[in-house]
Short mmCIF file of the C-alpha atoms (twelve columns), coordinates in Angstrom:
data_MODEL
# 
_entry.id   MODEL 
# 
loop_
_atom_site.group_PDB 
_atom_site.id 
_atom_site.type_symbol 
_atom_site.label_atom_id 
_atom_site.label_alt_id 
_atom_site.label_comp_id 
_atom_site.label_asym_id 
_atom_site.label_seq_id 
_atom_site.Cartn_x 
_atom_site.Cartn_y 
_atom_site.Cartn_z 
_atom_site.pdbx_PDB_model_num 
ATOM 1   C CA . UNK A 1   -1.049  -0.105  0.911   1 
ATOM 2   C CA . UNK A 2   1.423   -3.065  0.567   1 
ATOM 3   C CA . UNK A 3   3.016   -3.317  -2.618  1 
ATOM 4   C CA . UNK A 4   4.443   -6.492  -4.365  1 
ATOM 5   C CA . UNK A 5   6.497   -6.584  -7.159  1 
ATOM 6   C CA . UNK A 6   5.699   -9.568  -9.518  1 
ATOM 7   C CA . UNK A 7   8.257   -12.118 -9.668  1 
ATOM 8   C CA . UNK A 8   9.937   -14.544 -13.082 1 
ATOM 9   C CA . UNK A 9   8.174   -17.825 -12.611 1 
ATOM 10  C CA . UNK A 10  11.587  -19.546 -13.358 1 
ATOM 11  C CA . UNK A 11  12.568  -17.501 -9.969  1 
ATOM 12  C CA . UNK A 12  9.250   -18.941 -8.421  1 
ATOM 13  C CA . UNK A 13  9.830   -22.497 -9.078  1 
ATOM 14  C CA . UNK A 14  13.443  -22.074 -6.634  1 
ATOM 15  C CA . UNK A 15  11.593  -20.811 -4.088  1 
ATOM 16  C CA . UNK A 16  10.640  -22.996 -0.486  1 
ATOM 17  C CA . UNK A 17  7.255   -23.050 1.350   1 
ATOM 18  C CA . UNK A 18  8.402   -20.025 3.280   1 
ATOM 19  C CA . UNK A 19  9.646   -18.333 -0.036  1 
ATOM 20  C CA . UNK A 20  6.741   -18.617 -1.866  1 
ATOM 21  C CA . UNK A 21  4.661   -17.548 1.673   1 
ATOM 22  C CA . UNK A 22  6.750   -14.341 1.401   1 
ATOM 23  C CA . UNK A 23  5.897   -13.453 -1.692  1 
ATOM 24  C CA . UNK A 24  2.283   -14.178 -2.313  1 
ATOM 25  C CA . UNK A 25  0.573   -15.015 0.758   1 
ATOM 26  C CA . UNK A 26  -1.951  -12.090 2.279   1 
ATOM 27  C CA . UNK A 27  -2.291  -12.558 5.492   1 
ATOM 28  C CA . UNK A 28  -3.405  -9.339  7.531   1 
ATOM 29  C CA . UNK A 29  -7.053  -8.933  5.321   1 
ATOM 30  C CA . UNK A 30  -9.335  -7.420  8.257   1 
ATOM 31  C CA . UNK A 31  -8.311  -5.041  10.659  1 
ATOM 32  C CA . UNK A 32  -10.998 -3.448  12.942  1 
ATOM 33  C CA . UNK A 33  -11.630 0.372   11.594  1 
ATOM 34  C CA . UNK A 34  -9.642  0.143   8.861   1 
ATOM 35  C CA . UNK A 35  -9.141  -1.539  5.450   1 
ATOM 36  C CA . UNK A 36  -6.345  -3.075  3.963   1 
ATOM 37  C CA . UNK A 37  -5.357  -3.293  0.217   1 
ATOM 38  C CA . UNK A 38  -2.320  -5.307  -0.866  1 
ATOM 39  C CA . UNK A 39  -1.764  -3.953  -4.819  1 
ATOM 40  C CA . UNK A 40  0.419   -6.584  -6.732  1 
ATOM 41  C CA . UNK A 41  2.078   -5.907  -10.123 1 
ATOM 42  C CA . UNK A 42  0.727   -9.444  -12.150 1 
ATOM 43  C CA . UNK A 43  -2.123  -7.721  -13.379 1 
ATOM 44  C CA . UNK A 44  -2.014  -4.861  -11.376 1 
ATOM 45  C CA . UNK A 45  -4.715  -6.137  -9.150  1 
ATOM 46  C CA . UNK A 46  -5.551  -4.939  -5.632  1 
ATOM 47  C CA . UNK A 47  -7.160  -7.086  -2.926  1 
ATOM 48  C CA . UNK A 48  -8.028  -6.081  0.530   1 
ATOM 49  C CA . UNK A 49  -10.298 -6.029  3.315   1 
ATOM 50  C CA . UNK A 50  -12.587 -3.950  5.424   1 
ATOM 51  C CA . UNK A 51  -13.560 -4.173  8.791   1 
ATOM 52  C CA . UNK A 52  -15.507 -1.044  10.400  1 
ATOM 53  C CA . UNK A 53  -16.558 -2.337  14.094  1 
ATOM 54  C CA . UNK A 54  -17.094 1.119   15.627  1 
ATOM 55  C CA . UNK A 55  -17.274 3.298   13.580  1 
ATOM 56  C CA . UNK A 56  -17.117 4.599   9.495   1 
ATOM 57  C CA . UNK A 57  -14.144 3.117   6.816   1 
ATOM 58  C CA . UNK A 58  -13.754 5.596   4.109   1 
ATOM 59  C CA . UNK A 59  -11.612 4.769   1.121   1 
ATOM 60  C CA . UNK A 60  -10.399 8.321   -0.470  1 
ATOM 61  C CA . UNK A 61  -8.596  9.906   -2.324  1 
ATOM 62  C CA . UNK A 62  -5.044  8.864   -0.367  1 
ATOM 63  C CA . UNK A 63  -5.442  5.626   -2.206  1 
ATOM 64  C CA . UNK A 64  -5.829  7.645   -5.940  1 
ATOM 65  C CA . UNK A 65  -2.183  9.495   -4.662  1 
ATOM 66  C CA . UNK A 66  -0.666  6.058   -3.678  1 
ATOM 67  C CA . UNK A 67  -2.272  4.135   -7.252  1 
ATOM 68  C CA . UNK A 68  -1.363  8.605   -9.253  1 
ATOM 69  C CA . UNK A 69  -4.903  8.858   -9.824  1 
ATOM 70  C CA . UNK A 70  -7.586  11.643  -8.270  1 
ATOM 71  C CA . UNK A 71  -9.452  9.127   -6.960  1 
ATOM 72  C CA . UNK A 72  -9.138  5.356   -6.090  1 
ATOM 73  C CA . UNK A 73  -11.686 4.499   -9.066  1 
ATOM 74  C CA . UNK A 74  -10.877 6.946   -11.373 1 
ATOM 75  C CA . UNK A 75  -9.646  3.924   -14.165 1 
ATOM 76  C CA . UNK A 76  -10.325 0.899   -11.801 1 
ATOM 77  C CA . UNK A 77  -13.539 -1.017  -10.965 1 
ATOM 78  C CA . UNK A 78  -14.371 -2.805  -7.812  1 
ATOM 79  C CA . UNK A 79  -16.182 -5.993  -6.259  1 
ATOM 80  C CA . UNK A 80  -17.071 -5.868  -2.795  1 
ATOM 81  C CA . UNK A 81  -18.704 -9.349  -1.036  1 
ATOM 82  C CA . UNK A 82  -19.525 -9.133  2.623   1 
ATOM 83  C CA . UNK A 83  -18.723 -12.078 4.476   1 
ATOM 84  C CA . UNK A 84  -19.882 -10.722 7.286   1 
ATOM 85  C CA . UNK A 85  -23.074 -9.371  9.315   1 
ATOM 86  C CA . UNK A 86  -25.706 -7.224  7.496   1 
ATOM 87  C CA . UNK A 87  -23.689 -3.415  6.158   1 
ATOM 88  C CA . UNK A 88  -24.492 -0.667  4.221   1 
ATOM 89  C CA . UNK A 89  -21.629 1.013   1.239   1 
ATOM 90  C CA . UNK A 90  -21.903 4.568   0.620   1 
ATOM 91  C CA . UNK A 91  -20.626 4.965   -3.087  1 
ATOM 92  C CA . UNK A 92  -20.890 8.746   -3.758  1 
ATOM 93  C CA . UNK A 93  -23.916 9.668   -1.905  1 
ATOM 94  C CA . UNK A 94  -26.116 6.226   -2.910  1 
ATOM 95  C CA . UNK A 95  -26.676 3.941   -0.093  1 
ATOM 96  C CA . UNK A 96  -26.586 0.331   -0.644  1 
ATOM 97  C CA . UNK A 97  -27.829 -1.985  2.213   1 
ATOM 98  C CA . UNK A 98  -25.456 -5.527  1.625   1 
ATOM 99  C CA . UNK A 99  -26.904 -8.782  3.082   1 
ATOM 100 C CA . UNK A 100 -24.629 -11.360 4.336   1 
ATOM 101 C CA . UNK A 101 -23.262 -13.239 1.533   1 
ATOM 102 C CA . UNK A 102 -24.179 -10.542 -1.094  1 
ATOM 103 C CA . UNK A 103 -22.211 -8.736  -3.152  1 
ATOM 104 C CA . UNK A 104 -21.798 -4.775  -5.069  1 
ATOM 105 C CA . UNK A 105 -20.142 -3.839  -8.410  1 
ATOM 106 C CA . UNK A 106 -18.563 -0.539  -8.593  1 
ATOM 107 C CA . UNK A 107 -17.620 0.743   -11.796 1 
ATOM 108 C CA . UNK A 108 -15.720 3.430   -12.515 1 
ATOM 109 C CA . UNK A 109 -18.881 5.475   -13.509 1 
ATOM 110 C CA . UNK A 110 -18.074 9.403   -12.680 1 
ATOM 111 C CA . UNK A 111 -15.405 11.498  -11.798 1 
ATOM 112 C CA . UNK A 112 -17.244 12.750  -8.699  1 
ATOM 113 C CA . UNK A 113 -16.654 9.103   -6.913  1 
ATOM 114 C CA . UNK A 114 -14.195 10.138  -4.295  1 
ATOM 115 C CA . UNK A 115 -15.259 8.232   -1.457  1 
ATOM 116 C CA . UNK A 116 -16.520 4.492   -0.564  1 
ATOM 117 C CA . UNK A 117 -18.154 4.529   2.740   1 
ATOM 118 C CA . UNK A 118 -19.000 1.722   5.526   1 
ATOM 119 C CA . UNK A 119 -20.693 2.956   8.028   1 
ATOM 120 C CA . UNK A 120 -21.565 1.296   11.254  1 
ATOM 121 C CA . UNK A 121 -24.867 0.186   12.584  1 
ATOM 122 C CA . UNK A 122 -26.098 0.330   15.927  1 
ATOM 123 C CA . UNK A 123 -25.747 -2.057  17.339  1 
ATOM 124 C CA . UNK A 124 -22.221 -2.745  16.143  1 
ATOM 125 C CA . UNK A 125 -22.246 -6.372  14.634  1 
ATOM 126 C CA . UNK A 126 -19.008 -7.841  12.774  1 
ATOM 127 C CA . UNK A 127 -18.788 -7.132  9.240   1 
ATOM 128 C CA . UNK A 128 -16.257 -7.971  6.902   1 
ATOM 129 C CA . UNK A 129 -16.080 -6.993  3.520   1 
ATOM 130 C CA . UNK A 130 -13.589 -9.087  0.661   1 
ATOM 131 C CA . UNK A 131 -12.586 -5.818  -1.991  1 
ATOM 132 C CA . UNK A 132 -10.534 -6.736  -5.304  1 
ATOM 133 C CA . UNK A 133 -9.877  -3.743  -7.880  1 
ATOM 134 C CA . UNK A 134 -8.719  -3.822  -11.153 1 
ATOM 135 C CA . UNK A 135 -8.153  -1.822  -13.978 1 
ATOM 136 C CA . UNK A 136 -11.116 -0.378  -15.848 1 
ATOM 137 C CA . UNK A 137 -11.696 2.077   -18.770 1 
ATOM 138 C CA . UNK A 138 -15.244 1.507   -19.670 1 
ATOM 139 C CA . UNK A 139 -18.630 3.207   -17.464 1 
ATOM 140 C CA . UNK A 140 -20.628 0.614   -15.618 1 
ATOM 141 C CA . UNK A 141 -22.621 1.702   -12.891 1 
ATOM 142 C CA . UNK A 142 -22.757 0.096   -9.432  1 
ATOM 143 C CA . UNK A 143 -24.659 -3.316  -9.174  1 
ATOM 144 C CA . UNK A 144 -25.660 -4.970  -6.225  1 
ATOM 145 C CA . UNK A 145 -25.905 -9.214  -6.029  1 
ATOM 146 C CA . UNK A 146 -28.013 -10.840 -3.433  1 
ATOM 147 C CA . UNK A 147 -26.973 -14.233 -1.877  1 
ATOM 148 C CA . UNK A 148 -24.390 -15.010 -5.260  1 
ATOM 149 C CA . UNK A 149 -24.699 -18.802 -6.094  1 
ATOM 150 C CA . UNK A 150 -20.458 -19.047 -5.774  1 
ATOM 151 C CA . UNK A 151 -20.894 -17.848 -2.006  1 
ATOM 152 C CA . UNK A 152 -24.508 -20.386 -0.531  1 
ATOM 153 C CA . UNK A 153 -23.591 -22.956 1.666   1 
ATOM 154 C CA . UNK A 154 -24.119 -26.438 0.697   1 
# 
């Protein structure tokens, strides 16, 4: 996980193009097989991306170690919206099949959540999933969006 330190906006407003690239541009999102997560200290928010093309991403508990948690959702929530082809997400057992377009909210709803799971279908088509986590105290349990009206072509 990439880690970047917030920065004093009077510091910010010195920097060039390339400065300001450096410190806030994300530019490797979607890696095939893997995901990517880029945590940043201004509101301790973590965005990333998964790709699985041949076969399963799991995100585990070596994220919790990395964020000193059990688990990666232990006191965060997360958004998932696939802009990709048709997936399913594995969130502790449940299987949620996610359209193109379409979007799932997972809360941090039990202490058993260890794993969030993207498995691939047969035949392999290219999915791509936008993640952002943030920090969460309260229960909310997983919701799934069809088609959200911020994401429908015009």
């Amino acid at each position: 996980m990439d880690v970047r330190q917030s920065i004093h906006s009077a510091h910010a407003k010195t920097l060039d193009t390339q400065g300001l690239r450096n410190e806030f541009l994300v530019e490797k999102v979607f890696v095939a097989d893997e995901y990517t997560m880029v945590y940043s200290h201004i509101d301790r928010i973590i965005v990333g991306g998964i790709m699985p093309v041949t076969k399963t991403v799991s995100v585990g508990g070596e994220v919790g170690k990395q964020l000193g948690v059990s688990y990666f959702l232990e006191r965060r929530e997360l958004g998932v919206i696939n802009i990709g082809g048709a997936g399913t997400i594995t969130v502790d057992g449940q299987c949620y099949e996610i359209g193109h377009r379409d979007a799932l909210y997972v809360g941090n709803f039990n202490k058993v959540q260890k794993k969030l799971s993207l498995p691939v279908l047969i035949p392999p088509l290219r999915r791509s999933f936008i993640t952002i986590a943030h920090p969460r105290i309260r229960r909310i349990p997983p919701k799934k969006s069809h088609r959200t009206k911020y994401l429908q072509s015009r």
